[in-house]
Backbone as a chain_set.jsonl record, in Angstrom:
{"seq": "XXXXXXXXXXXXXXXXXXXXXXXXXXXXXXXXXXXXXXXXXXXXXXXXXXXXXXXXXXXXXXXXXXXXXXXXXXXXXXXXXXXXXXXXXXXXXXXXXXXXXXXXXXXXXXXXXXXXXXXXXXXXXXXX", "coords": {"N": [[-46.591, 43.978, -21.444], [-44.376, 42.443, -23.619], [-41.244, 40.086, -23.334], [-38.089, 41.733, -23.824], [-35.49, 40.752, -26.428], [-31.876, 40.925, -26.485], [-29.857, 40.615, -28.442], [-26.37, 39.035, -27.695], [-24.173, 37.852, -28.8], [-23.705, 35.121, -31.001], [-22.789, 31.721, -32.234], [-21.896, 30.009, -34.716], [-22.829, 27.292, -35.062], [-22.559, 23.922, -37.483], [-24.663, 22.543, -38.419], [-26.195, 23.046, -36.336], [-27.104, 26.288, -34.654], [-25.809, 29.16, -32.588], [-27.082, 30.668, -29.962], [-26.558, 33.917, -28.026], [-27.866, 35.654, -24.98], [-29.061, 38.757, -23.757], [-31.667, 39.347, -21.334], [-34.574, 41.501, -20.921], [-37.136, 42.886, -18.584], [-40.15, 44.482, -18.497], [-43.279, 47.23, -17.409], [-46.182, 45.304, -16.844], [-46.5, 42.043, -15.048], [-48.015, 39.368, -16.844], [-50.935, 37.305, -15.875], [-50.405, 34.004, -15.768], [-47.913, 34.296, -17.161], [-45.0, 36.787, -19.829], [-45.419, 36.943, -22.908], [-43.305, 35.683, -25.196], [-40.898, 36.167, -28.136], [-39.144, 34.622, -30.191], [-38.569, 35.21, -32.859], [-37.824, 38.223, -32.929], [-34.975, 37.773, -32.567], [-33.996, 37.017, -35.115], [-33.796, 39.618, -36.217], [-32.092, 40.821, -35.079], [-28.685, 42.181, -35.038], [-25.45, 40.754, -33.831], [-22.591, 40.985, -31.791], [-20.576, 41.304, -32.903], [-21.261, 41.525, -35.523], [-22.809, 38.92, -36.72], [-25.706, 37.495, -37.154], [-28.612, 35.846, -36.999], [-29.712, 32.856, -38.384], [-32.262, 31.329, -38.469], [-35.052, 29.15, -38.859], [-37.914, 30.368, -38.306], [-40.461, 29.837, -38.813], [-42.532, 27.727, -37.794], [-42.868, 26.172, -35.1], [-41.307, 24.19, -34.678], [-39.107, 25.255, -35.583], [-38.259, 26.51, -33.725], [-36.489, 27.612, -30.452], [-33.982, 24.463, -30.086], [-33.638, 23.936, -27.766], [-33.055, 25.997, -24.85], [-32.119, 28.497, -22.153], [-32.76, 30.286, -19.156], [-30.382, 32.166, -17.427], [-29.829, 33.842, -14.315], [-27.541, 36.597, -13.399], [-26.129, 37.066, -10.399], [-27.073, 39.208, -7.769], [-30.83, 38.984, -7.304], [-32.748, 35.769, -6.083], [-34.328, 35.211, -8.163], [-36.152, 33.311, -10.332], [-36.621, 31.811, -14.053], [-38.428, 30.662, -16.225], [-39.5, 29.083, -19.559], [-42.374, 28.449, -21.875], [-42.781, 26.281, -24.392], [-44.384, 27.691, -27.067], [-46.897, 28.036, -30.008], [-46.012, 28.776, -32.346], [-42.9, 30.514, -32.947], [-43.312, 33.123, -32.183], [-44.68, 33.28, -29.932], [-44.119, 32.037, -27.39], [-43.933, 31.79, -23.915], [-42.863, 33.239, -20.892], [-42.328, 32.731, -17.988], [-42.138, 33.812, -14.006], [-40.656, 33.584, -11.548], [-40.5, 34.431, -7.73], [-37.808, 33.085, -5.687], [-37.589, 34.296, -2.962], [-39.776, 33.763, -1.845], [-40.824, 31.558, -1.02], [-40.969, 30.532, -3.718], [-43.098, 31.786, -5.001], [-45.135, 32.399, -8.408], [-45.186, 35.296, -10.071], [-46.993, 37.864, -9.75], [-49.683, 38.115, -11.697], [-51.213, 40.029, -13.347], [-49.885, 42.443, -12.354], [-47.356, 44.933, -11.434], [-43.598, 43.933, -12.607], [-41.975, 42.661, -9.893], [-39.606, 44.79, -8.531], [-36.878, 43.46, -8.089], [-36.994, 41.754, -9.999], [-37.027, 43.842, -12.263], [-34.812, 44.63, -12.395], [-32.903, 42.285, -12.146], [-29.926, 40.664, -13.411], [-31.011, 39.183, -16.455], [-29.648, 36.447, -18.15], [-29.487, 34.816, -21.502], [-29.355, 31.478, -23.23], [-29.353, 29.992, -25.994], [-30.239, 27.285, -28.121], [-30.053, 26.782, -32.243], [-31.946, 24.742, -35.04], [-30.454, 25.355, -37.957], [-30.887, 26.789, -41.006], [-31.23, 25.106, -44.227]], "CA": [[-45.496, 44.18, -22.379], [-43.843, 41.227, -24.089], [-39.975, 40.308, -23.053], [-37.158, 41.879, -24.831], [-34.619, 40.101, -25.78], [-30.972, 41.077, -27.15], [-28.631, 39.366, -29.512], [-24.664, 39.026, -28.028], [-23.328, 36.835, -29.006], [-23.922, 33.841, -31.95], [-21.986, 30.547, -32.382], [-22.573, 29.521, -36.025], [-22.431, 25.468, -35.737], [-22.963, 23.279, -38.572], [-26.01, 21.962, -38.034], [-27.377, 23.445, -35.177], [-26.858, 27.558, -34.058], [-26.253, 28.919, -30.87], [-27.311, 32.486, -29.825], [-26.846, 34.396, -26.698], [-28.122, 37.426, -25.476], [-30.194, 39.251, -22.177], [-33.697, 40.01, -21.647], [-35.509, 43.082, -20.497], [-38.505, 42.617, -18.457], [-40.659, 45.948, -18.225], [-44.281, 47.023, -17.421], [-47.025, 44.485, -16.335], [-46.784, 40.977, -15.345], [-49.716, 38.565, -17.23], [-50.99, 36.404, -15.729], [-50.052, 32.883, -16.644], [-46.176, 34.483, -17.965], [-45.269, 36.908, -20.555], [-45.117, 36.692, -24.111], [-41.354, 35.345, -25.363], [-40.769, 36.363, -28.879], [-37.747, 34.761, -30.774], [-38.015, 35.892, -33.954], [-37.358, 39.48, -32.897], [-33.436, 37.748, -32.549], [-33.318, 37.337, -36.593], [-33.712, 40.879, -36.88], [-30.37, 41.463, -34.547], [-27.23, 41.79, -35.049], [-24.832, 40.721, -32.704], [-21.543, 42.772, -31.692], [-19.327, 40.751, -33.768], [-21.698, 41.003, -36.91], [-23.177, 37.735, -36.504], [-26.878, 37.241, -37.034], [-29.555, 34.51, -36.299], [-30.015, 32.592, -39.457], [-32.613, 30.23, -38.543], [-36.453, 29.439, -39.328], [-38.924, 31.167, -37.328], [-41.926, 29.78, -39.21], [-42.625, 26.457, -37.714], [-42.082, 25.929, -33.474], [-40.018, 22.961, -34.503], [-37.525, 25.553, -35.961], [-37.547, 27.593, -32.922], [-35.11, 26.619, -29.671], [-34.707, 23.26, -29.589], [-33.239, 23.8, -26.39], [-32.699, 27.373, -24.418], [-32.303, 28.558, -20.587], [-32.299, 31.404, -18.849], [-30.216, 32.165, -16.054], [-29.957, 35.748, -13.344], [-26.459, 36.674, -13.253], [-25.846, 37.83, -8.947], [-28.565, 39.831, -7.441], [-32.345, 38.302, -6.569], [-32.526, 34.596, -6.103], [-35.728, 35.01, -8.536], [-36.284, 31.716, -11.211], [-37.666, 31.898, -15.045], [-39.048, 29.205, -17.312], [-40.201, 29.504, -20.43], [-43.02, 27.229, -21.545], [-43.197, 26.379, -25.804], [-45.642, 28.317, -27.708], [-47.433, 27.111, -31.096], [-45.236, 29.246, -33.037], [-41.324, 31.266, -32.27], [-43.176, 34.161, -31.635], [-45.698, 32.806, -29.038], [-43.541, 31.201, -26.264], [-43.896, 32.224, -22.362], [-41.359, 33.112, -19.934], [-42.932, 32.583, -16.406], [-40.852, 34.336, -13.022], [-41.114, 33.037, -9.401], [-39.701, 34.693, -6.955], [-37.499, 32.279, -5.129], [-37.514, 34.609, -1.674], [-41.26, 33.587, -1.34], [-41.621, 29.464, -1.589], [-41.099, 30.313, -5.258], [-44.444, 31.691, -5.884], [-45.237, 32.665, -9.419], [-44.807, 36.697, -10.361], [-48.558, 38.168, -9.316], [-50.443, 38.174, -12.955], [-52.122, 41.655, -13.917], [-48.974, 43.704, -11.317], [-45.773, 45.615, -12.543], [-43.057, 42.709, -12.161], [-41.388, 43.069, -8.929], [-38.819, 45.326, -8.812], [-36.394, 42.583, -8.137], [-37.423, 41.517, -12.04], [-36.705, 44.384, -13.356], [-33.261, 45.16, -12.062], [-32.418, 41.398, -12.348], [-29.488, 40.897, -14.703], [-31.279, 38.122, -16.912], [-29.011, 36.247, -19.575], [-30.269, 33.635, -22.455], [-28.976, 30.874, -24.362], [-30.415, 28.906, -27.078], [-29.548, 26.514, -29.551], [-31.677, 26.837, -32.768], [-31.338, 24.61, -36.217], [-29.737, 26.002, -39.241], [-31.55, 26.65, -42.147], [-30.338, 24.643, -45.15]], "C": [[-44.75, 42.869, -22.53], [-42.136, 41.414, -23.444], [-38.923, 40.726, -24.046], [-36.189, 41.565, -24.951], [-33.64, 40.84, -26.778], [-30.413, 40.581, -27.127], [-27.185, 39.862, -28.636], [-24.039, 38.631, -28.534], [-23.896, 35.382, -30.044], [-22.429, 32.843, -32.461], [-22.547, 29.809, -33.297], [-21.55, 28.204, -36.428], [-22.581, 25.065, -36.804], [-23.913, 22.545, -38.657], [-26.815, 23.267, -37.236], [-26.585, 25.45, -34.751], [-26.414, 27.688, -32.514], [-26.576, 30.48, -30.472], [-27.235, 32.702, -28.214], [-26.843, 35.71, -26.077], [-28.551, 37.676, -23.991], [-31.348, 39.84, -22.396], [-33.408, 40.972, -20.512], [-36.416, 42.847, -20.39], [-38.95, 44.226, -17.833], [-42.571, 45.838, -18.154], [-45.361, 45.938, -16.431], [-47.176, 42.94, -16.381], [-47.963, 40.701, -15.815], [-49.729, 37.523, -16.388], [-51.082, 34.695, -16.406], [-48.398, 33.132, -17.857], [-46.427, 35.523, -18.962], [-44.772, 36.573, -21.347], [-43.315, 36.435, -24.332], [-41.525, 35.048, -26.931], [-39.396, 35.636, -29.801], [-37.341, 35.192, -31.82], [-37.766, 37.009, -33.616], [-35.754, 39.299, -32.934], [-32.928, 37.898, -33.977], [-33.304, 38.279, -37.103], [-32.586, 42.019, -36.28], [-29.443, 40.958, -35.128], [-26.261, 41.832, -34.022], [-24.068, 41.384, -32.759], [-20.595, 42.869, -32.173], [-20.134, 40.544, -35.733], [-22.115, 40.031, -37.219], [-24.984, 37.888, -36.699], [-27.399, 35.991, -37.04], [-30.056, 33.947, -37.549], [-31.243, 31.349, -39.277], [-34.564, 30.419, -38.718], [-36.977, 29.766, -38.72], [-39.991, 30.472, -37.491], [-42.69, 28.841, -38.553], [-42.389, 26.463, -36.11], [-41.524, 24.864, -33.35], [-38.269, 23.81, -34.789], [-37.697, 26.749, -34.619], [-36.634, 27.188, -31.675], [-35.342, 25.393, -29.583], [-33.923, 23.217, -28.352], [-32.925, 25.255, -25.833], [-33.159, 27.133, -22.417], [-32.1, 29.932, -20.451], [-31.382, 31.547, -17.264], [-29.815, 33.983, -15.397], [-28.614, 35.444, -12.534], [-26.15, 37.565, -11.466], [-27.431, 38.327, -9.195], [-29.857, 39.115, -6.791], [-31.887, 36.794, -6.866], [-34.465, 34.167, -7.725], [-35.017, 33.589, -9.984], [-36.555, 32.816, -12.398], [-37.412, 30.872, -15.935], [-39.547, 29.431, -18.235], [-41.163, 28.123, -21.048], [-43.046, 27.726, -23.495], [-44.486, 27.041, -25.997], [-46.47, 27.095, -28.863], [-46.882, 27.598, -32.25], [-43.879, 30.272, -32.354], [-41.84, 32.58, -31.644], [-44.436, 34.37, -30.318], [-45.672, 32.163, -27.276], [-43.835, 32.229, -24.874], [-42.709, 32.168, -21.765], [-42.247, 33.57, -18.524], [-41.854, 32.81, -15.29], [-41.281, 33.774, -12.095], [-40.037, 33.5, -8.953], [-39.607, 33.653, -5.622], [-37.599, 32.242, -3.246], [-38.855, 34.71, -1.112], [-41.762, 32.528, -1.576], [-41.506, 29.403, -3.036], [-42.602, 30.514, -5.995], [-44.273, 32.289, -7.419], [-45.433, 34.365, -9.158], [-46.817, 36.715, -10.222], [-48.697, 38.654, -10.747], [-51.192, 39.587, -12.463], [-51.148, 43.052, -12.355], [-47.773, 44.242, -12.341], [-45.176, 44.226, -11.623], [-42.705, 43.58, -10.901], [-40.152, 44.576, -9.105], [-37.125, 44.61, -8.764], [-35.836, 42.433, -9.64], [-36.247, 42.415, -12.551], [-34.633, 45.137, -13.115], [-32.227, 43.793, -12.069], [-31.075, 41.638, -13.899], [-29.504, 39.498, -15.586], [-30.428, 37.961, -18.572], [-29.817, 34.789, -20.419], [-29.362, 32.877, -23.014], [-29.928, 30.078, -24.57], [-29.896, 28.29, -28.293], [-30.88, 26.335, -30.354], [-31.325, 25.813, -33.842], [-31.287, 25.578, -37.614], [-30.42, 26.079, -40.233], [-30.405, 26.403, -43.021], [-30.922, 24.759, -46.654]], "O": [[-44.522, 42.226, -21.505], [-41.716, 42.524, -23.116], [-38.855, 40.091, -25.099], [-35.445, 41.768, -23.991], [-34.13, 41.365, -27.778], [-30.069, 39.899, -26.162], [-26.828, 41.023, -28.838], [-23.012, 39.247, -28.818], [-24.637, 34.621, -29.422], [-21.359, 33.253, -32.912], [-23.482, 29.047, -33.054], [-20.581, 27.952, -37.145], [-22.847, 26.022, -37.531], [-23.6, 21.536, -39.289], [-27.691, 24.075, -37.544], [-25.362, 25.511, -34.624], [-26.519, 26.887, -31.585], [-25.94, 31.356, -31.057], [-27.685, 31.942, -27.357], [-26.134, 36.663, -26.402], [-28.373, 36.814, -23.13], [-31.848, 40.551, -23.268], [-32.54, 41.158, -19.659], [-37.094, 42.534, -21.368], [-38.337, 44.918, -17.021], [-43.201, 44.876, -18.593], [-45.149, 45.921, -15.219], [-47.75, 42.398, -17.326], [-48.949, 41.375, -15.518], [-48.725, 36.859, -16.134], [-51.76, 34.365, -17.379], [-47.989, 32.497, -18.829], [-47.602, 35.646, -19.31], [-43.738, 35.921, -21.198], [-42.385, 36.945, -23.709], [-42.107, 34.017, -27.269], [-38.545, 36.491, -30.045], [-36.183, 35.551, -32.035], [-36.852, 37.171, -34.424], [-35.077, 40.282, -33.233], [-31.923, 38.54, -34.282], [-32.941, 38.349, -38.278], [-32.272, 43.172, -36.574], [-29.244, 39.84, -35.602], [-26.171, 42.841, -33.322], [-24.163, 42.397, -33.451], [-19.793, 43.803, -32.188], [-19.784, 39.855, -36.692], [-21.875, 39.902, -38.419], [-25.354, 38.822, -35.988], [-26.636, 35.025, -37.085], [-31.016, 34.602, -37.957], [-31.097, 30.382, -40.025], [-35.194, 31.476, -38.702], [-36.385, 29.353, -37.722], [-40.682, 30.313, -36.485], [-43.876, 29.124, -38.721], [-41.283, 26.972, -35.931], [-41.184, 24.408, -32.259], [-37.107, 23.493, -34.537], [-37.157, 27.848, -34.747], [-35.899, 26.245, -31.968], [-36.412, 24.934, -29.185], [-33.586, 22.079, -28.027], [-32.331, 25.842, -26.738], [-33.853, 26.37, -21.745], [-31.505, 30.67, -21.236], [-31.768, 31.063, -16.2], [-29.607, 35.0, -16.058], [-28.403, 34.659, -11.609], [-25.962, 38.78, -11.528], [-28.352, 38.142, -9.991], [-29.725, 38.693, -5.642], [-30.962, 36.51, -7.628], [-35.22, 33.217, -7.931], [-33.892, 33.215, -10.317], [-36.687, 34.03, -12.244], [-36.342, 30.368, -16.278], [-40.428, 30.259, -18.003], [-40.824, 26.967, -20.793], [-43.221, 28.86, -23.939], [-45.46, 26.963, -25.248], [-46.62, 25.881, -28.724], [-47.153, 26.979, -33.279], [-44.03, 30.715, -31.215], [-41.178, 33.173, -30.793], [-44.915, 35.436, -29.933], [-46.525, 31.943, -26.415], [-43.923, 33.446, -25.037], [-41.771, 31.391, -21.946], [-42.677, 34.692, -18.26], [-40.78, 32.218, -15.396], [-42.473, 33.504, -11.95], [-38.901, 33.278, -9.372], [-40.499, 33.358, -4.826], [-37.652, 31.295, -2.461], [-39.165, 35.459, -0.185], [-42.828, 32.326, -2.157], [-41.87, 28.39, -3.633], [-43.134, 29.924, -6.935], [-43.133, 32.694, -7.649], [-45.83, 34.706, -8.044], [-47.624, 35.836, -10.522], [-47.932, 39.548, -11.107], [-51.583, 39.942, -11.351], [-51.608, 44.012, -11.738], [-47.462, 44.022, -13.511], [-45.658, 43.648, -10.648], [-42.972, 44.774, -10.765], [-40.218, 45.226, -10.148], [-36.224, 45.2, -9.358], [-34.805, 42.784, -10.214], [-35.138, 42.135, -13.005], [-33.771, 45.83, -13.654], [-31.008, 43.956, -12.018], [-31.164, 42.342, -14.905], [-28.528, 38.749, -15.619], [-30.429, 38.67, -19.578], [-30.562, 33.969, -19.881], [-28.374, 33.499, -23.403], [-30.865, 29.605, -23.926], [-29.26, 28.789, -29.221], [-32.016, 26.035, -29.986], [-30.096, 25.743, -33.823], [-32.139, 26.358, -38.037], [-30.725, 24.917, -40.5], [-29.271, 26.881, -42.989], [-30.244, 24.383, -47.61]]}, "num_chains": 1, "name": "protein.A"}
């Protein structure tokens, strides 16, 4: 199952966007990370009425910069590695309370994972 992510929050720069939201990891790690979707954000709306105005089409218009970080709880990591298009990208887990190995490919995530409370930001550019 791919990660899901939801829209909170958008900061509509002049140039550049900023979106921020939390993922939902469910189901079966892949091995090698799963799927990280961003266009599914231009089809939210945030909680202030705000949406994600930016290009999807191209993986130059998708983050040019984003992080994730796990608000209390597990010490677990995640990284996301560029795709070849916005809706192609990886988000890879390691759990930190084991040398930081990588999330076991073809298991359900930990349970750790899924009770983690994972937040996002990302800065995207603006369509003009």
């Amino acid at each position: 199952m791919s990660v899901t992510l939801t829209l909170t929050d958008v900061d509509p720069g002049t140039t550049q966007l900023y979106a921020f939201g939390t993922v939902t990891l469910s189901g079966t790690y892949p091995t090698g990370g799963d799927t990280l979707d961003w266009t599914q954000l231009a089809k939210q709306i945030a909680g202030r009425g705000q949406t994600v105005d930016s290009s999807m089409t191209d993986p130059a218009f998708g983050p040019i910069q984003a992080g994730f970080t796990v608000q209390g709880g597990t010490p677990n990591q995640y990284q996301m590695q560029q795709g070849t298009a916005a809706s192609n990208w990886k988000m890879r887990g390691y759990s930190t309370g084991s040398a930081g190995a990588e999330f076991t490919g073809g298991s359900a995530y930990p349970s750790s994972a899924t009770t983690d409370v994972i937040t996002f930001s990302a800065q995207f550019r603006r369509l003009t």
